[in-house]
C-alpha positions as CSV (number, residue, x, y, z in Angstrom):
1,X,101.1,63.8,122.8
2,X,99.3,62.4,119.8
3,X,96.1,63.9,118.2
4,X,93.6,62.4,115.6
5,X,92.5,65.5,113.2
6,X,89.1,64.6,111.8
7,X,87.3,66.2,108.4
8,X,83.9,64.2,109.4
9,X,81.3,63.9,106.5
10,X,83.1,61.2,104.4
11,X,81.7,58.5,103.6
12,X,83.4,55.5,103.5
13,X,83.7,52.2,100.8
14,X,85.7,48.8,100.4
15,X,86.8,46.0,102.9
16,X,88.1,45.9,106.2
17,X,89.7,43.2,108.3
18,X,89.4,43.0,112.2
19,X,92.3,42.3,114.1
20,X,93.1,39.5,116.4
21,X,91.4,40.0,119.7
22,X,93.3,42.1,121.9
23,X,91.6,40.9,124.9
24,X,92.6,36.9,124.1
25,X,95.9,38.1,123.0
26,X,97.0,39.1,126.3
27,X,96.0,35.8,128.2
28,X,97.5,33.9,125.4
29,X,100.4,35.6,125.6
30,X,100.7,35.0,129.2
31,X,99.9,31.1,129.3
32,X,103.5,30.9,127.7
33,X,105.1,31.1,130.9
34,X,103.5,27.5,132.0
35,X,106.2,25.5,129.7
36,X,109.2,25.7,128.6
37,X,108.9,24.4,125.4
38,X,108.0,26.7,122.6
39,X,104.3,27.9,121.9
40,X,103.9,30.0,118.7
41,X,101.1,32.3,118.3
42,X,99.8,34.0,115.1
43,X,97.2,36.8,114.5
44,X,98.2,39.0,117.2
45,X,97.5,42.6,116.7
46,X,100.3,45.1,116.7
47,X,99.0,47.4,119.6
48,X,100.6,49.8,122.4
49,X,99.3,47.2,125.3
50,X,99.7,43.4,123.4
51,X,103.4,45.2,122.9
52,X,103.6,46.4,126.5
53,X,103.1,42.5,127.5
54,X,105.4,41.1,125.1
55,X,108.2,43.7,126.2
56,X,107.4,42.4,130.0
57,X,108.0,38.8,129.0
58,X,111.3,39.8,127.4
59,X,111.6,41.4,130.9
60,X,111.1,37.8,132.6
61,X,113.3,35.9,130.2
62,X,111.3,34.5,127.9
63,X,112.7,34.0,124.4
64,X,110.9,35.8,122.2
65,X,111.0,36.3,117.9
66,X,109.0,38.1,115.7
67,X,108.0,35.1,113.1
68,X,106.6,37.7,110.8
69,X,104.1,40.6,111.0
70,X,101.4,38.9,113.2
71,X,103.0,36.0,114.3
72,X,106.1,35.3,117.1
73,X,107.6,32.5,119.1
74,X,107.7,32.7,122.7
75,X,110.5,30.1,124.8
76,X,110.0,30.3,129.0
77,X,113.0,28.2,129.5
78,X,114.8,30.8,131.9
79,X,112.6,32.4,133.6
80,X,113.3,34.9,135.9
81,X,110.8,34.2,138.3
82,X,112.3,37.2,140.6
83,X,112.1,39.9,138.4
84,X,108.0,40.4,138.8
85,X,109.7,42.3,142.0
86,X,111.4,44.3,140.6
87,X,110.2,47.8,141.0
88,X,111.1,49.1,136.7
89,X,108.8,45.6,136.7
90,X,106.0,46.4,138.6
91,X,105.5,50.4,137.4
92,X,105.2,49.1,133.5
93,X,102.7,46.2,135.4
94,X,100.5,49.1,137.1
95,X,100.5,50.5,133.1
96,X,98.8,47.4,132.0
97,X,95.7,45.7,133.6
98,X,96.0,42.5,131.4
99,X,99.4,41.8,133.1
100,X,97.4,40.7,136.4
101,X,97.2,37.2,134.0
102,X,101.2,37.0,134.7
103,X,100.1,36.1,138.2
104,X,98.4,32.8,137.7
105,X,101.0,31.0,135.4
106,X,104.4,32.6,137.1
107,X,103.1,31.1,140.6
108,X,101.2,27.8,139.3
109,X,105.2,27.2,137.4
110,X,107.4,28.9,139.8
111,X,105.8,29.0,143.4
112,X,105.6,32.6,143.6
113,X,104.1,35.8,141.5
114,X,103.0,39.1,142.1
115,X,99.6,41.3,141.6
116,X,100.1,44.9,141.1
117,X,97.4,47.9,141.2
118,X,95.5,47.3,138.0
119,X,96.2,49.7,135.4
120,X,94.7,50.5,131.9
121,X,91.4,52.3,131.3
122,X,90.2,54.8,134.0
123,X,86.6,53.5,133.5
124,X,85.4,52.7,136.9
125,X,86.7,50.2,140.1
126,X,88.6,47.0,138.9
127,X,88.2,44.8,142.6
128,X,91.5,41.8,142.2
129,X,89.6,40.0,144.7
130,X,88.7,37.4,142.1
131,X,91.9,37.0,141.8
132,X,93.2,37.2,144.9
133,X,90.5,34.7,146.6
134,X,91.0,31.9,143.9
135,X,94.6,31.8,144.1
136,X,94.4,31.5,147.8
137,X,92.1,29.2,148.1
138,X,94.5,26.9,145.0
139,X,96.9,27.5,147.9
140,X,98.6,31.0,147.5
141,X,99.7,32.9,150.5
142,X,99.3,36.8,150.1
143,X,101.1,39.4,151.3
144,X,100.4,43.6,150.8
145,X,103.3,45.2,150.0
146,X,102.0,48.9,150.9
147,X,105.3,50.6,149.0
148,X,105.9,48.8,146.3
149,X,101.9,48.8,145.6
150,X,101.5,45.1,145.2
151,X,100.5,42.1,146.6
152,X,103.2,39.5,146.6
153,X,101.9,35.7,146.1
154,X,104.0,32.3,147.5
155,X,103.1,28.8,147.5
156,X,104.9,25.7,148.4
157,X,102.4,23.7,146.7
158,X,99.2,24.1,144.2
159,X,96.4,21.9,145.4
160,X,92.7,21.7,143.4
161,X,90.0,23.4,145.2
162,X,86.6,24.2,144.5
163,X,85.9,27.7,144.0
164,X,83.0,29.9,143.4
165,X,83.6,33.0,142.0
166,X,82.1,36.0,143.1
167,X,81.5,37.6,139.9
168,X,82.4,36.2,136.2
169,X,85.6,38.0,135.8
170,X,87.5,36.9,133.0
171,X,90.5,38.0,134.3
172,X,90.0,36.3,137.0
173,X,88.9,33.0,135.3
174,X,92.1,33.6,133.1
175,X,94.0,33.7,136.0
176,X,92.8,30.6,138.0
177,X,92.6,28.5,134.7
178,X,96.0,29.0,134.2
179,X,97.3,28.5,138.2
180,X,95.1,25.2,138.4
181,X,96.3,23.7,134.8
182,X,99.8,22.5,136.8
183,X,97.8,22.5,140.5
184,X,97.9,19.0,142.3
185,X,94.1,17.3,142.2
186,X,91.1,18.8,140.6
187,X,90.2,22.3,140.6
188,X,86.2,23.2,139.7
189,X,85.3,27.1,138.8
190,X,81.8,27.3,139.3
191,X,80.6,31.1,137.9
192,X,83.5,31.0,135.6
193,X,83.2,33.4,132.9
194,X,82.5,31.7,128.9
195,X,83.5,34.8,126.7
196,X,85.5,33.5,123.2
197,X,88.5,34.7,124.9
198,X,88.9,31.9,127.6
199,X,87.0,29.4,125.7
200,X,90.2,29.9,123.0
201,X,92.3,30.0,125.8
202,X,91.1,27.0,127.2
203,X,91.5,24.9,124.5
204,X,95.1,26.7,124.1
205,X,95.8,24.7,127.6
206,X,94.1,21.2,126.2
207,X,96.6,21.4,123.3
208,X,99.5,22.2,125.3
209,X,98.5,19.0,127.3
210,X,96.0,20.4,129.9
211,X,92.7,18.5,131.0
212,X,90.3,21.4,130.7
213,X,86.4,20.3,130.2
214,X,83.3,22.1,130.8
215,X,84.8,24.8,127.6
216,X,82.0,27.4,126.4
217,X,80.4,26.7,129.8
218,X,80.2,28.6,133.9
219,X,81.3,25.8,135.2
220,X,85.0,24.9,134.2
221,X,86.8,21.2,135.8
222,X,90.2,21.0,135.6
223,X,92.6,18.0,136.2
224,X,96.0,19.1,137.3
225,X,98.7,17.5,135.4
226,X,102.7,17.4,135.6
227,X,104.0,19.7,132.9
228,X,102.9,21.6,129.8
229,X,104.8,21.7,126.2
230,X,104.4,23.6,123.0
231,X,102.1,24.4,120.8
232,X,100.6,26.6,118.1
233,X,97.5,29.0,118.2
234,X,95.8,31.4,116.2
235,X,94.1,34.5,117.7
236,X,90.5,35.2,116.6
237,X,89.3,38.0,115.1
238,X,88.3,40.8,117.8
239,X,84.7,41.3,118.1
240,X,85.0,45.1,119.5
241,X,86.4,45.8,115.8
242,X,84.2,43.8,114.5
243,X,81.3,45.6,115.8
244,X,83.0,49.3,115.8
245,X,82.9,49.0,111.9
246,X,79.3,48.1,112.1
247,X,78.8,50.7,114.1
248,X,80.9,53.0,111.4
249,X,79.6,52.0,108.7
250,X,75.8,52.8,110.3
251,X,76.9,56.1,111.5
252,X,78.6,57.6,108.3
253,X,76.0,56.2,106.4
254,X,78.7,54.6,103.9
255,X,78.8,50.5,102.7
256,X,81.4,48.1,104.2
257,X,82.2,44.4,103.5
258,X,84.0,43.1,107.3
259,X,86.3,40.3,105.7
260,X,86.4,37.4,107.7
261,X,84.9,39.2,111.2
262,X,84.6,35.3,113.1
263,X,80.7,35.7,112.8
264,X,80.5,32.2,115.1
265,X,82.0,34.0,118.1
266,X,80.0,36.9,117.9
267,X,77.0,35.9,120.5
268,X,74.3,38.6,120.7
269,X,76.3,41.8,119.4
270,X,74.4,41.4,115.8
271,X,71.1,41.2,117.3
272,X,71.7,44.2,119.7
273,X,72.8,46.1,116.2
274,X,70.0,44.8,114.4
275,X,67.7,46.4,117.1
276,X,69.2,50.0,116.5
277,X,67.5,49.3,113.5
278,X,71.0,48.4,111.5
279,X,71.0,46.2,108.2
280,X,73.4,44.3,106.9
281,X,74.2,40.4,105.6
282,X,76.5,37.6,106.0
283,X,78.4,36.0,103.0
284,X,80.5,33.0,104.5
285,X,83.1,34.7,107.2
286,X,82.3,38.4,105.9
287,X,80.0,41.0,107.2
288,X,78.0,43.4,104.8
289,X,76.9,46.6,105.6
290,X,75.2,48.7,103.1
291,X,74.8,52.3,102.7
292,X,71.9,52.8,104.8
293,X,70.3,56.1,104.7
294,X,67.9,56.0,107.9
295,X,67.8,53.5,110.4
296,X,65.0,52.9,113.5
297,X,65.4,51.6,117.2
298,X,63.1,48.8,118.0
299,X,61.0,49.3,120.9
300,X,59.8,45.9,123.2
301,X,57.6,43.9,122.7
302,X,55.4,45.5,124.8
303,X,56.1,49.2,123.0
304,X,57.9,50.7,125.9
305,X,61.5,52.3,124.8
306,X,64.4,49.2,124.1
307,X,66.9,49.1,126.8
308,X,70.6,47.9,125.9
309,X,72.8,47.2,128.7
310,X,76.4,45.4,129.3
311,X,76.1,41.9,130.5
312,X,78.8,38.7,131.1
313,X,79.1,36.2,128.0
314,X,76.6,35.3,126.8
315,X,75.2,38.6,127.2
316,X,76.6,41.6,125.3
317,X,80.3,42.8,125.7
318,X,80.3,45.8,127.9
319,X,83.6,47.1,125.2
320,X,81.0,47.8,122.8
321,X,78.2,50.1,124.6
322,X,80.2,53.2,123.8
323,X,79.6,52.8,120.3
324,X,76.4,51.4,120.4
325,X,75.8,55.0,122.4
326,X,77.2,56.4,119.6
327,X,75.0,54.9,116.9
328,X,71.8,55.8,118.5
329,X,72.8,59.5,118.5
330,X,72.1,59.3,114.4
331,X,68.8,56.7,114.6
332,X,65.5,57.4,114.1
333,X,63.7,57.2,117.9
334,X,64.9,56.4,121.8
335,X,67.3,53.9,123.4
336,X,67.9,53.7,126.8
337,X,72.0,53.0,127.3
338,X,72.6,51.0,130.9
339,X,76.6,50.6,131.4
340,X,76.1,47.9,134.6
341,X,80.0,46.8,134.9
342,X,81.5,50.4,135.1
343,X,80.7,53.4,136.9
344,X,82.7,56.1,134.7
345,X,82.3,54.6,131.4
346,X,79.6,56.9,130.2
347,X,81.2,60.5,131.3
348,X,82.3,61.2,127.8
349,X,78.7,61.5,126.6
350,X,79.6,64.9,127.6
351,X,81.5,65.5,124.4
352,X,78.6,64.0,121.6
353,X,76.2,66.7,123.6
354,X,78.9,69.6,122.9
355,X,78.8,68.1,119.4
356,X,74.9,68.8,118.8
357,X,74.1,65.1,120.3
358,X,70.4,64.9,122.1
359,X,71.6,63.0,125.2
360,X,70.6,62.6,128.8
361,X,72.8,60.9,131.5
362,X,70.4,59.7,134.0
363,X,72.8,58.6,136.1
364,X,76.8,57.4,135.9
365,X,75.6,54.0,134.8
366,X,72.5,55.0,132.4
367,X,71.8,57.0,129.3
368,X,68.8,58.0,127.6
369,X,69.7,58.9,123.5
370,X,67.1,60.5,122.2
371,X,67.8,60.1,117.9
372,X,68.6,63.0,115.6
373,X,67.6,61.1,112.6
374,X,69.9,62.7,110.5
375,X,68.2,65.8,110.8
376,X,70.7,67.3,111.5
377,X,75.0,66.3,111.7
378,X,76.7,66.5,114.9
379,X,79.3,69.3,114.6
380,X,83.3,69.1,114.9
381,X,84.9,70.1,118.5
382,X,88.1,69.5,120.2
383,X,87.8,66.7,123.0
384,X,89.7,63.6,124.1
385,X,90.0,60.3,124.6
386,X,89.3,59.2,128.2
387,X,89.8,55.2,127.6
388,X,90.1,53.2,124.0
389,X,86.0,52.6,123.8
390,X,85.1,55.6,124.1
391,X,87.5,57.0,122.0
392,X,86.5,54.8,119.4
393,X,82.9,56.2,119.7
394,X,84.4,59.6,119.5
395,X,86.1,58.9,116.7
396,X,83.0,57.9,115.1
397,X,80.7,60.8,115.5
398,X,84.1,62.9,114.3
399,X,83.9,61.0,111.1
400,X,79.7,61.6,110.9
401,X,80.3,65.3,111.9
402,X,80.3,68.4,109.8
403,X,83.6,70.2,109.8
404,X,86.9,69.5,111.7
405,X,87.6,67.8,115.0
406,X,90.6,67.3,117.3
407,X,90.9,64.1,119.0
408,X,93.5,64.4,121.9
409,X,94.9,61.7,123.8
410,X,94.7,59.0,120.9
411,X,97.5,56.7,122.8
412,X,94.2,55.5,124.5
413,X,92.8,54.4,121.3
414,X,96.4,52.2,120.1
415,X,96.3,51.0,123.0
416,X,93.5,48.8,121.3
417,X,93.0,49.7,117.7
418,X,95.9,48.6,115.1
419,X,97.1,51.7,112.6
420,X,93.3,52.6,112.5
421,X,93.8,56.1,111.1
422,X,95.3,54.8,108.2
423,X,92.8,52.1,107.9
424,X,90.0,54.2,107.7
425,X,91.8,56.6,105.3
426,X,92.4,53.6,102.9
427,X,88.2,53.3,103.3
428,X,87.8,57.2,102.3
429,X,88.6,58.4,105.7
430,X,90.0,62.0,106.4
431,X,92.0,61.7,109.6
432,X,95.3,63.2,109.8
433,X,97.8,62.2,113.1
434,X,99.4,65.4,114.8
435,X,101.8,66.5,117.1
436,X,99.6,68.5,119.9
């Protein structure tokens, strides 16, 4: 096992560049399998799951080639439609929640997929009904199959349906986007969720010679056509970087420039930093954050404490409320933290409370920070990393802290964050990767 050692107090200078999106990389990836002509996609990030995903394609038959660094080629001209049975398959699957998206392509193409236990971050219940209802209701018979821990999808035919979701699960949209694109008729997702991710994967689809409209809306209509070919697509930068530098930058009191961050895509999250009392600029694509000595929470409009909470595109991402947490622990006054989505996202307050942070957990989905102002520096502990959010807000108050700290676990953190120690340490960082 892998472990981060931190010498917090550093600040930090220069320019930093997000990654792509991890979270658009992996339903990208996945819409490959609906031709079998070949689709080349640059800017993905070189991270433990995107890598996990690419591997499983390999797994399936698809041609694959690195182009260069960021870029690769992916051909699904053999297929090995069968092989999402296999059980080597389906225990790297349960490893991986993003390869639920495999589902929606490999059954709208090939008549027949396969859902496994979802897998990634322990963070709270994942429901697949989303899933699971939509594709049956495009046509897909289910079956549980109790040993093998999966639920095995068949179809003799695709047919357009209208569905409703039952919560905005992008996932799930992913998933039924993809099964409909080849379905016979028209499919309509009503409650469909709008995040960058399937908006870019949407108009991955139209490109590839889908009839998607409705993009950047809840309401998605979808005209079922033949076949799919080729195409070429560029990832966009990941907003959860983009927004864990603001956060860094705030917390360590040091002055960033965020080269090209995709400031369009980034909804609400600048307001919601801007209300922790957080300065910085825009210069065309780029994202300056100066050395900021102090910074105060906002209260309402009405003076009672601000409240900042997870919420479905165009609301903000629930990926960043662990470091916004994290930020409030250094402001000047009171924040109330509510994580709606996830029930077990908020347990590793915990370890900022060990670390000197003034923190009550109300409850497992609420938080109230009450801000040291700088006052006072957290101190350096050992901990871990429970899931890649909040062991990027861990690794954030380590690099505010006084002394040494000892990240275990920081596979969670590749999972989603590209050679970050060495990207911070280019910045002025002090974090050292160990054998533990």
């Amino acid at each position: 096992m892998k472990s981060f050692e931190v010498t917090g107090g550093c600040k930090l200078n220069g320019e930093i560049t997000p990654q792509g999106a991890k979270n658009e990389a992996l339903q990208v990836i996945c819409a490959a399998l609906l031709t079998d002509e070949e689709v080349i996609i640059s800017n993905i990030p070189d991270i433990i799951d995107v890598n996990m995903l690419i591997a499983m394609m390999s797994d399936l038959g698809v041609e694959v080639n690195r182009v260069n660094a960021d870029t690769y080629s992916f051909k699904a001209a053999d297929v090995l439609a069968d092989k999402i049975y296999d059980s080597d398959f389906l225990k790297k699957a349960m490893m991986l929640r993003g390869s639920v998206m495999l589902a929606g392509p490999l059954l709208a193409r090939f008549r027949r997929s396969a859902i496994p236990r979802p897998g990634g971050d322990k963070i709270g219940r994942r429901r697949m009904d989303t899933h699971i209802i939509g594709l049956q209701k495009l046509g897909a018979n289910v079956d549980y199959e109790q040993c093998q821990g999966c639920y095995r999808l068949s179809a003799e035919k695709i047919k357009g349906a209208d569905i409703l979701l039952d919560e905005p699960s992008v996932t799930g949209t992913a998933n039924l986007v993809m099964a409909a694109v080849l379905a016979e008729g028209e499919t309509t997702i009503y409650n469909a969720a709008c995040e960058p991710y399937i908006q870019q994967l949407c108009t991955m689809l139209n490109n590839m010679g889908a009839n998607i409209s409705g993009i950047k809306s809840n309401l998605l209509t979808i005209k079922g056509v033949r076949s799919l070919h080729g195409c070429r697509h560029r990832i966009l930068p990941d907003m959860i970087e983009t927004g864990s530098f603001i956060g860094l930058a705030a917390m360590t009191g040091s002055s960033l420039r965020i080269r090209n961050a995709g400031i369009q895509h980034l909804g609400i999250i600048p307001d919601r930093f801007r209300q922790l009392g957080i300065l910085f600029s825009t210069e065309g694509d780029d994202i300056v954050v100066p050395e900021q000595e102090t910074y105060e929470i906002q209260n309402s409009i009405d003076g009672s404490i601000l409240t900042i909470y997870d919420h479905p595109w165009p609301g903000l991402t629930p990926d960043l409320i662990s470091v916004m947490l994290v930020v409030a622990v250094q402001a000047r006054g009171s924040v109330i933290i509510h994580q709606k989505m996830f029930e077990s996202r908020l347990f590793f307050v915990d370890k900022l409370i060990d670390m000197g942070a003034r923190i009550v957990l109300c409850d497992p989905h609420r938080a109230t920070v009450i801000g040291l102002e700088r006052r006072q520096q957290l101190r350096g502990i050992t901990m871990s990393s429970p899931d890649i959010r909040a062991g990027m807000a861990l690794l954030i108050a380590a690099l505010s802290a006084e002394g040494k700290s000892l990240i275990h676990n920081i596979e969670q953190i590749d999972r989603g964050y590209q050679n970050l120690d060495q990207r911070l340490n280019s910045l002025g960082a002090a974090i050292r990767r160990i054998d533990s």
